[in-house]
N, CA, C and O atoms as a GROMACS GRO file, in nm:
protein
  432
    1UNK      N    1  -8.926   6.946 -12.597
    1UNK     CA    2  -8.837   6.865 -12.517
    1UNK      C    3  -8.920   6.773 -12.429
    1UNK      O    4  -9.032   6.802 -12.389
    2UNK      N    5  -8.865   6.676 -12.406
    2UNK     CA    6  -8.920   6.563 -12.334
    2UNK      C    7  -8.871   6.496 -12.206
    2UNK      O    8  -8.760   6.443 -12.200
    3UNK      N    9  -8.957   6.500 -12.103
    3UNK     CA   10  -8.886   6.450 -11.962
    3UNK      C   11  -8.826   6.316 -11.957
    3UNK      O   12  -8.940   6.269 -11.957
    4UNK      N   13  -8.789   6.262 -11.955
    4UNK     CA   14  -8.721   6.138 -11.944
    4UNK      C   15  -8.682   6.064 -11.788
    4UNK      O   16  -8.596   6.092 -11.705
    5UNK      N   17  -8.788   5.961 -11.795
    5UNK     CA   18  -8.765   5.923 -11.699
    5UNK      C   19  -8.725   5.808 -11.694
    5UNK      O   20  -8.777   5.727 -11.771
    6UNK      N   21  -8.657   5.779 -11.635
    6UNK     CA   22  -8.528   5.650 -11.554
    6UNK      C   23  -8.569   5.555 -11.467
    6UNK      O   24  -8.623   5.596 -11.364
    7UNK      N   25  -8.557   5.435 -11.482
    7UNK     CA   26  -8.603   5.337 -11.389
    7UNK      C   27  -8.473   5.261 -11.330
    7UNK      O   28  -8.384   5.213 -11.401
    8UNK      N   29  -8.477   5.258 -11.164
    8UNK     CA   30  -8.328   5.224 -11.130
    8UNK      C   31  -8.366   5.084 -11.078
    8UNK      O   32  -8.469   5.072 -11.012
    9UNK      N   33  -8.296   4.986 -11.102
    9UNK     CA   34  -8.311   4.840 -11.012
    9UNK      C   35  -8.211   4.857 -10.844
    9UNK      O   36  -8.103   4.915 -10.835
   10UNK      N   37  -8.255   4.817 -10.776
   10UNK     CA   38  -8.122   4.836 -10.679
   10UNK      C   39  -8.156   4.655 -10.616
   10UNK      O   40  -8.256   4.585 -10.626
   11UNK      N   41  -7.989   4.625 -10.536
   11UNK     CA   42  -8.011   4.526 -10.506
   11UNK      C   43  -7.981   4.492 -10.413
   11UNK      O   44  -7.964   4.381 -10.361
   12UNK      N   45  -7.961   4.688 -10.357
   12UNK     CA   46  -7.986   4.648 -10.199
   12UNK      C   47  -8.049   4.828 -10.154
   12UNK      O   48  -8.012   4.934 -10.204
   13UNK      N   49  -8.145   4.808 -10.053
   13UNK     CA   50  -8.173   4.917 -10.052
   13UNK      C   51  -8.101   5.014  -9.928
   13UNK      O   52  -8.081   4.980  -9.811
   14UNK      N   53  -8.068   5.157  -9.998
   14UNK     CA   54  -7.997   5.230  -9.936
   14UNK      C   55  -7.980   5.234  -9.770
   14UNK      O   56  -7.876   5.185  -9.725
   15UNK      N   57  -8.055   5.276  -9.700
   15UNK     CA   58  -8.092   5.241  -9.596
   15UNK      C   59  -7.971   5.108  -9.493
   15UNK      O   60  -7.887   5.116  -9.403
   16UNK      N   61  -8.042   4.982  -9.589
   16UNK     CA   62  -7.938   4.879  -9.552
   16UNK      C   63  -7.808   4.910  -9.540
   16UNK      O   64  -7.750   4.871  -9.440
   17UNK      N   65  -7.740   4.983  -9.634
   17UNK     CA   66  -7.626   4.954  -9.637
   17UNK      C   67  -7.565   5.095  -9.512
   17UNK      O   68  -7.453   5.104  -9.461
   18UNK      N   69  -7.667   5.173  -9.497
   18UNK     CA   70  -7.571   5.233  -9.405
   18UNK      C   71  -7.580   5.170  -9.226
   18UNK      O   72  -7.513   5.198  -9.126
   19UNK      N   73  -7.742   5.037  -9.259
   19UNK     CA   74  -7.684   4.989  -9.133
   19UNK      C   75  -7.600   4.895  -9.133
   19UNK      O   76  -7.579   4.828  -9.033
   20UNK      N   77  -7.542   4.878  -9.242
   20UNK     CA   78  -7.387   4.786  -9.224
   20UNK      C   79  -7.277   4.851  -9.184
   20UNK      O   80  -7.172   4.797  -9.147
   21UNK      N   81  -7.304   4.984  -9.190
   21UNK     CA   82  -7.184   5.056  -9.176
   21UNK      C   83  -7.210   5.071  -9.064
   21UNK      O   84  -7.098   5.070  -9.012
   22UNK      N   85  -7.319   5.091  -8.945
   22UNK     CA   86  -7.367   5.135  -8.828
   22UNK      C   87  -7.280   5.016  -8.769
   22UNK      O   88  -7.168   5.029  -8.718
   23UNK      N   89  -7.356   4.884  -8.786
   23UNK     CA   90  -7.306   4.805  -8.733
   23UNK      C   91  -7.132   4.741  -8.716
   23UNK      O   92  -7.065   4.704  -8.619
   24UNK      N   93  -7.108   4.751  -8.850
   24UNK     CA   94  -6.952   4.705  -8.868
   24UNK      C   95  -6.886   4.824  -8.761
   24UNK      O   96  -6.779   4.796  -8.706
   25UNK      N   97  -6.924   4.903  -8.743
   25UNK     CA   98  -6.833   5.027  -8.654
   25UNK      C   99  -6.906   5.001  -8.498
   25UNK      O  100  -6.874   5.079  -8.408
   26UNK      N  101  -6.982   4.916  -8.475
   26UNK     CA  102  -7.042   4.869  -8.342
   26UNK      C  103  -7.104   5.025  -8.318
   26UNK      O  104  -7.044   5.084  -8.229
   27UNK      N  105  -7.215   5.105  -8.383
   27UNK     CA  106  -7.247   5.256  -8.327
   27UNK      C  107  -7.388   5.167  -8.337
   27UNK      O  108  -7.436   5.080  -8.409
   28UNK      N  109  -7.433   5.269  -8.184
   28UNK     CA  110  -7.559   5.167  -8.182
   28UNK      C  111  -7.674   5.279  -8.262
   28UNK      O  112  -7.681   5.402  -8.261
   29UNK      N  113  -7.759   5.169  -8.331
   29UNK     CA  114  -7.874   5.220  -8.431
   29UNK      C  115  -8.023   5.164  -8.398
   29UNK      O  116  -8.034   5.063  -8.328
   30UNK      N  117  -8.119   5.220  -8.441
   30UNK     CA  118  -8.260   5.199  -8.441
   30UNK      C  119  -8.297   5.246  -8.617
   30UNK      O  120  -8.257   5.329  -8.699
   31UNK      N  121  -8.403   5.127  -8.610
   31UNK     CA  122  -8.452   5.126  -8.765
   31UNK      C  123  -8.572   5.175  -8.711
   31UNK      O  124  -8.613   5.117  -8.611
   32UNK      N  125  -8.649   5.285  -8.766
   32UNK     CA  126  -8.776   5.326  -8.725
   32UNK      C  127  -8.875   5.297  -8.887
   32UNK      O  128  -8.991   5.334  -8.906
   33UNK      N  129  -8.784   5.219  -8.988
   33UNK     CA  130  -8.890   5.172  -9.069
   33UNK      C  131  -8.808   5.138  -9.193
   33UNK      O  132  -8.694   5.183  -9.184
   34UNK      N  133  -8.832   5.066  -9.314
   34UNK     CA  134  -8.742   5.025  -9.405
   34UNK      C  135  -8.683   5.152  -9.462
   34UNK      O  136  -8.576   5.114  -9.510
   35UNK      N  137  -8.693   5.279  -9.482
   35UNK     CA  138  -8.675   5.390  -9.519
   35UNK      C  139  -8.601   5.447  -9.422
   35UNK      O  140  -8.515   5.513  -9.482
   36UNK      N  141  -8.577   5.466  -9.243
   36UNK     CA  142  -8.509   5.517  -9.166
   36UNK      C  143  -8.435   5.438  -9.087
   36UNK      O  144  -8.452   5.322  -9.048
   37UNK      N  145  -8.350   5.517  -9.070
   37UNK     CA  146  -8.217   5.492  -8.919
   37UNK      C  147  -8.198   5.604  -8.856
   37UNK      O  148  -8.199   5.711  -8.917
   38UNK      N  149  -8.180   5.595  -8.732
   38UNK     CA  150  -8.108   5.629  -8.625
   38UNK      C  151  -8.031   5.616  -8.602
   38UNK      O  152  -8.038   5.518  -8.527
   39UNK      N  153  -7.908   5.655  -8.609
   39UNK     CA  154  -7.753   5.615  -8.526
   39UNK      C  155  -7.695   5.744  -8.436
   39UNK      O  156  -7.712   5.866  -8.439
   40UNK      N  157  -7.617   5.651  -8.356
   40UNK     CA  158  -7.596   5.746  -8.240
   40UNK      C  159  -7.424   5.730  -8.245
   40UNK      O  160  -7.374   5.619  -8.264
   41UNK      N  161  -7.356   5.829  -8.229
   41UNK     CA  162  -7.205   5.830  -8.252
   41UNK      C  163  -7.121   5.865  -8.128
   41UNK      O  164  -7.111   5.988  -8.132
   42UNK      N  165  -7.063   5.824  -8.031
   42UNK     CA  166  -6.983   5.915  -7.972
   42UNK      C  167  -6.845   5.919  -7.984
   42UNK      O  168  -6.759   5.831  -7.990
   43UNK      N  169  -6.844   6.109  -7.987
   43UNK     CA  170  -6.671   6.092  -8.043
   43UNK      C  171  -6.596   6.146  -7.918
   43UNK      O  172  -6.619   6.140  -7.797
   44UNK      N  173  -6.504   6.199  -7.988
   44UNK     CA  174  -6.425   6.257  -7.844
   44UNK      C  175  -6.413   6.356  -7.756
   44UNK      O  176  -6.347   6.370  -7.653
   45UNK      N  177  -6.525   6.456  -7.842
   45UNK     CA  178  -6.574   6.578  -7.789
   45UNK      C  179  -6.740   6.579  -7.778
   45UNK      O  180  -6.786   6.621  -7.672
   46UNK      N  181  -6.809   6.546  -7.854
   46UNK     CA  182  -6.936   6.562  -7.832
   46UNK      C  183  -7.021   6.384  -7.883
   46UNK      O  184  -6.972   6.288  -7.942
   47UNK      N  185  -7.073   6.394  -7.861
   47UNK     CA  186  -7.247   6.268  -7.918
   47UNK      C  187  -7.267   6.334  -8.052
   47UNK      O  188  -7.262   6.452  -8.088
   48UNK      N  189  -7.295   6.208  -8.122
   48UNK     CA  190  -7.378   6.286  -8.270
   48UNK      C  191  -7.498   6.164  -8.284
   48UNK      O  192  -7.490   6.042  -8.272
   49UNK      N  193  -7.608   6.254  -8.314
   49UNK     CA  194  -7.738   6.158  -8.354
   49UNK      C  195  -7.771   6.179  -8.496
   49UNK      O  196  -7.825   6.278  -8.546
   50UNK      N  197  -7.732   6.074  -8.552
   50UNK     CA  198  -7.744   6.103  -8.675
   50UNK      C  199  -7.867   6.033  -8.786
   50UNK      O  200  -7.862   5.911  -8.802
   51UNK      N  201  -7.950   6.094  -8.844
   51UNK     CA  202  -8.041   6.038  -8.898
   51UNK      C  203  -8.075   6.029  -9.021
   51UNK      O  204  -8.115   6.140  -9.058
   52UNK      N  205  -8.079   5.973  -9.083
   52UNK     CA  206  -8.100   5.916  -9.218
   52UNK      C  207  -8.273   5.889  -9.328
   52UNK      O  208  -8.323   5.776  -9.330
   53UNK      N  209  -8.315   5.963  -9.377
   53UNK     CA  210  -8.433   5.915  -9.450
   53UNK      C  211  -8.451   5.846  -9.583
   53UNK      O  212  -8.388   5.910  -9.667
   54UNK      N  213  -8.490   5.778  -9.616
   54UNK     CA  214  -8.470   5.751  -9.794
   54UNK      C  215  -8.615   5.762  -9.841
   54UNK      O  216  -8.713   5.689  -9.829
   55UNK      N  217  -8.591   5.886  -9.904
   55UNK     CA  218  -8.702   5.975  -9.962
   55UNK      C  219  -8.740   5.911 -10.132
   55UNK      O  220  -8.690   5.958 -10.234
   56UNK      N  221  -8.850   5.785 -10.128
   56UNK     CA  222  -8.852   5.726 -10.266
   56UNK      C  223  -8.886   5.826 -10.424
   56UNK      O  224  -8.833   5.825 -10.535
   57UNK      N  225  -8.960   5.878 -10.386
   57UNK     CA  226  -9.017   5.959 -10.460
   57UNK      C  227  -8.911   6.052 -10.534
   57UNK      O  228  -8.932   6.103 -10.644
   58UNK      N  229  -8.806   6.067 -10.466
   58UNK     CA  230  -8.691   6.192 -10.484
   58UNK      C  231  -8.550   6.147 -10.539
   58UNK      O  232  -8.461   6.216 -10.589
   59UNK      N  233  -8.556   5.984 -10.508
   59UNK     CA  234  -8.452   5.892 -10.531
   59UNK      C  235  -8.338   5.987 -10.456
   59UNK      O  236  -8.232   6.003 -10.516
   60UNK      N  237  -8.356   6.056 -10.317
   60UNK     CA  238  -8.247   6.112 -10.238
   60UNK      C  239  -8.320   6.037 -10.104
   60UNK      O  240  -8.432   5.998 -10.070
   61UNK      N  241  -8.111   6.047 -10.027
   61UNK     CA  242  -8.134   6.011  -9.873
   61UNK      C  243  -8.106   6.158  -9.819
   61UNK      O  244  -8.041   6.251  -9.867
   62UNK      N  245  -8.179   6.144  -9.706
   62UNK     CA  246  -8.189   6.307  -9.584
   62UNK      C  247  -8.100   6.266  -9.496
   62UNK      O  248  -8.100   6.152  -9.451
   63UNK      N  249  -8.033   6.337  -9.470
   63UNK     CA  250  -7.929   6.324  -9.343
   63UNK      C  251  -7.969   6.474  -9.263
   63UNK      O  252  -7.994   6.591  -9.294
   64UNK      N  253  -7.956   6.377  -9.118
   64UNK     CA  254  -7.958   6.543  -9.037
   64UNK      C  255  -7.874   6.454  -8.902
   64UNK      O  256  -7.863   6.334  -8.876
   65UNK      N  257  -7.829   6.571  -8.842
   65UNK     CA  258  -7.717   6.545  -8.759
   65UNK      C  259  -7.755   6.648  -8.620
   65UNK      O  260  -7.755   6.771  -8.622
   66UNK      N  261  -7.773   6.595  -8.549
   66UNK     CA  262  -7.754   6.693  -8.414
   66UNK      C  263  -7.642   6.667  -8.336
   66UNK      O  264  -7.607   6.551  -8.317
   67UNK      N  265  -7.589   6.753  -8.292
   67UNK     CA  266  -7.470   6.736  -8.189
   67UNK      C  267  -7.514   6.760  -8.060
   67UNK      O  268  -7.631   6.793  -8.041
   68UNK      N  269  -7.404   6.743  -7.934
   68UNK     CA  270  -7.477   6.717  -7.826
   68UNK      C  271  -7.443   6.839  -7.745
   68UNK      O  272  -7.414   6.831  -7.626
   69UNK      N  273  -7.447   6.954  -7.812
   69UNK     CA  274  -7.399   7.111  -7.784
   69UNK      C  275  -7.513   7.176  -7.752
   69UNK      O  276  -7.614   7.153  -7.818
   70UNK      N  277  -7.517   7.283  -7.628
   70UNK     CA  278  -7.651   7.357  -7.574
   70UNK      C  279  -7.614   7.464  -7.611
   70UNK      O  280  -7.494   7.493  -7.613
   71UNK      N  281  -7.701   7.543  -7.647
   71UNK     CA  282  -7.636   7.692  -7.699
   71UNK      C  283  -7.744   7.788  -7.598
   71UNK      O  284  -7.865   7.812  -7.610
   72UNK      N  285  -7.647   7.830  -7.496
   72UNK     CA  286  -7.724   7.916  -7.397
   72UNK      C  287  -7.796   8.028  -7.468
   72UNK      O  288  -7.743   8.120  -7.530
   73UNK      N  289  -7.990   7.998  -7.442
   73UNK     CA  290  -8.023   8.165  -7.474
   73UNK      C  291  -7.950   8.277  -7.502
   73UNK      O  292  -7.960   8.341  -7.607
   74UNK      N  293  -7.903   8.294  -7.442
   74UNK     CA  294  -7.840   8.471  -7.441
   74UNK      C  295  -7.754   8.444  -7.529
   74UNK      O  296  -7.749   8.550  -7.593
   75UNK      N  297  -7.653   8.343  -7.596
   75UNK     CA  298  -7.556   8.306  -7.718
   75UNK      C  299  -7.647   8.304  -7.804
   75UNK      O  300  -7.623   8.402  -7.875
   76UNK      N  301  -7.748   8.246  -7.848
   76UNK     CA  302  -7.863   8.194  -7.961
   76UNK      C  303  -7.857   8.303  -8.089
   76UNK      O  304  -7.862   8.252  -8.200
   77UNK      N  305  -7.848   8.440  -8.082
   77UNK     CA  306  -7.870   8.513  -8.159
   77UNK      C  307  -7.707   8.519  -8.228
   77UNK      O  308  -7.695   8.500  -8.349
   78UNK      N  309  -7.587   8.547  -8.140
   78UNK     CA  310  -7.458   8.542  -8.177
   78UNK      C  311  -7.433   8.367  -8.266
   78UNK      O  312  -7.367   8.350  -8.368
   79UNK      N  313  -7.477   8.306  -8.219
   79UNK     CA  314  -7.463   8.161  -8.325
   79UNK      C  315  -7.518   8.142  -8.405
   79UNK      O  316  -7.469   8.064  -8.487
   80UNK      N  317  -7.628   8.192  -8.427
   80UNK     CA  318  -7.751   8.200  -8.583
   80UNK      C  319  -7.646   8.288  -8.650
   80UNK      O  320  -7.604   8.244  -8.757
   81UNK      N  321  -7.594   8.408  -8.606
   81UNK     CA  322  -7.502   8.482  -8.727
   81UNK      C  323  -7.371   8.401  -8.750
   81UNK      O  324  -7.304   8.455  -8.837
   82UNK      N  325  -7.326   8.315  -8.712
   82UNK     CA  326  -7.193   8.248  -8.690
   82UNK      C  327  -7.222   8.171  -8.773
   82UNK      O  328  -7.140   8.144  -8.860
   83UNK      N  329  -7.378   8.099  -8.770
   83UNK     CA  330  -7.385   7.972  -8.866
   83UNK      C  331  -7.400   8.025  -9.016
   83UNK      O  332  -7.342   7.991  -9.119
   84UNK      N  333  -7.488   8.112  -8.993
   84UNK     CA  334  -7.517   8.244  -9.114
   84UNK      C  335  -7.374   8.230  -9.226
   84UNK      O  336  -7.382   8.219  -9.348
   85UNK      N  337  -7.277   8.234  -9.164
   85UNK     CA  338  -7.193   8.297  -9.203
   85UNK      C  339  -7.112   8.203  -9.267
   85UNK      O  340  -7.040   8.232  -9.362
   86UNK      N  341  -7.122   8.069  -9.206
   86UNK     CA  342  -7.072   7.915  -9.219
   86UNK      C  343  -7.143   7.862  -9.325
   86UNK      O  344  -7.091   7.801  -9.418
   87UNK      N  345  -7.295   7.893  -9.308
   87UNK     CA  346  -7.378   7.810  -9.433
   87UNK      C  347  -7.324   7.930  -9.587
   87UNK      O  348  -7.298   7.900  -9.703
   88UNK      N  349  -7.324   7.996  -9.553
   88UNK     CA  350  -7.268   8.100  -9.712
   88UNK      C  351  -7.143   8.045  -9.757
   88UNK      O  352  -7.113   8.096  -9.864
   89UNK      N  353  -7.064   7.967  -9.720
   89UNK     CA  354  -6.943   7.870  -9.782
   89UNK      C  355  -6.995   7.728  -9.774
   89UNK      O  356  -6.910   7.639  -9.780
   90UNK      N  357  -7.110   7.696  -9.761
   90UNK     CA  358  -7.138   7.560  -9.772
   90UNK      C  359  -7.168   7.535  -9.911
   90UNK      O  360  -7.219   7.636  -9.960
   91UNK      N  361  -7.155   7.429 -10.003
   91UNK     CA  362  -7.194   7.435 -10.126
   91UNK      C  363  -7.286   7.288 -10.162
   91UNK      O  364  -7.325   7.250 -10.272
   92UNK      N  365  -7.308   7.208  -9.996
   92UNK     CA  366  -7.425   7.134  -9.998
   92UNK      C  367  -7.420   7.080  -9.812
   92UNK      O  368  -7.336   7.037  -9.733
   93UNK      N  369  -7.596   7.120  -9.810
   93UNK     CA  370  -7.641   7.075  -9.686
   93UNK      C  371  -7.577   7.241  -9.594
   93UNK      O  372  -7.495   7.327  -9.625
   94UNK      N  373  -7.672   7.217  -9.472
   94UNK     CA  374  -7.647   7.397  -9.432
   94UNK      C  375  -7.643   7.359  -9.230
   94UNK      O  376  -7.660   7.243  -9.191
   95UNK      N  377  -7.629   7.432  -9.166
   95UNK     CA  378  -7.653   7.429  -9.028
   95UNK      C  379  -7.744   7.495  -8.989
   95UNK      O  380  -7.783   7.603  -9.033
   96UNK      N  381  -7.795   7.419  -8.884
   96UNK     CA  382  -7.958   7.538  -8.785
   96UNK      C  383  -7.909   7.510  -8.634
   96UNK      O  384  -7.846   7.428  -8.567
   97UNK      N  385  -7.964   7.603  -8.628
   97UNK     CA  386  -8.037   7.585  -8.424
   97UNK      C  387  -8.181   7.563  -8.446
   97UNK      O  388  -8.265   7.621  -8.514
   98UNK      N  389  -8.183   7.471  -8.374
   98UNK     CA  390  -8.258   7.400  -8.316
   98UNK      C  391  -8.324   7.465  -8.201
   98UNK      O  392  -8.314   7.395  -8.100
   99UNK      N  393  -8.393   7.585  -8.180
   99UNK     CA  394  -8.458   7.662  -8.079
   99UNK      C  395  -8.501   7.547  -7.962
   99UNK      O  396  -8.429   7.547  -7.863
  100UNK      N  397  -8.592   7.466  -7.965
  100UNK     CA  398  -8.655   7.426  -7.889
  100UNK      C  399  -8.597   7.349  -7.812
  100UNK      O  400  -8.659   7.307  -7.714
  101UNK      N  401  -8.414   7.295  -7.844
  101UNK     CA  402  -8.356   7.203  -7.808
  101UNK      C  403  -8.235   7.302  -7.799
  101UNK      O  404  -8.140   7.258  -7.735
  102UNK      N  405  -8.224   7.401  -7.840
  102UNK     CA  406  -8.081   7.476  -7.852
  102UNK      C  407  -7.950   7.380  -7.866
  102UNK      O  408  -7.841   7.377  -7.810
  103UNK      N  409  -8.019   7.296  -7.975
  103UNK     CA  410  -7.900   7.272  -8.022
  103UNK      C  411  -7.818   7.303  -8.135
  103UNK      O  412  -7.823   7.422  -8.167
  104UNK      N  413  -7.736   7.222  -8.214
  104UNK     CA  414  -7.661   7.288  -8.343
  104UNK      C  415  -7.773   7.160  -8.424
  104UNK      O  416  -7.859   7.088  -8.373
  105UNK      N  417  -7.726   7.174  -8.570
  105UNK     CA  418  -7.755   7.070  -8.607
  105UNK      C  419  -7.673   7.081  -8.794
  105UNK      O  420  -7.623   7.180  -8.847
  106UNK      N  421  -7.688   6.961  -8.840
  106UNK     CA  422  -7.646   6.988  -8.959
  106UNK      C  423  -7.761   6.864  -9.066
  106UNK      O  424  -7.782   6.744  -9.046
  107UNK      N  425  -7.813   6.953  -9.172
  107UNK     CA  426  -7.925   6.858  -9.281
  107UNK      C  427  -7.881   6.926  -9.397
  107UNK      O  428  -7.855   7.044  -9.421
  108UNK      N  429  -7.879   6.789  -9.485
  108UNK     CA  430  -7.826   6.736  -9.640
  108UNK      C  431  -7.930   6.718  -9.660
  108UNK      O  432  -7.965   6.674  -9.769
   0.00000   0.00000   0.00000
């Protein structure tokens, strides 16, 4: 059997188009390079920072999401089993804490 590999043209690169979407929704963004964004969301309960990679090599984009939620020490261990329990019905992309920031987070 033989690997087969695929050559894709694009004629716009990924990246771009989700800062059209950043922008058309006025959410303010930072490009930290032709491959990344930054966007920052606020909704009606919390902030979301949401970040974007376009990984060439993999022909995938990374999404990771932090919310603007503190998860007090002494909760930290009760929410790792909560998320535990949340990522086992996920069937793509999973949730963490974020120790150093105690926050939530979510990566695709």
């Amino acid at each position: 059997m033989e690997l087969l590999e695929l050559e894709f043209s694009r004629e716009i690169h990924p990246v771009d188009v989700i800062e059209q979407v950043a922008h058309n929704n006025d959410w303010s963004f930072e490009r930290a390079g032709d491959d990344e964004i930054s966007i920052s969301v606020a909704g009606s309960w919390t902030d979301y920072h949401v970040s974007f990679s376009w990984m060439e090599d993999f022909e995938a984009l990374h999404l990771a999401c932090a919310f603007d939620i503190k998860v007090p020490e002494a909760r930290a261990l009760e929410v790792m089993r909560l998320l535990s329990l949340i990522n086992e019905q996920m069937l793509f992309g999973h949730f963490d804490l974020w120790e150093q920031e105690g926050a939530i987070m979510f990566r695709q």
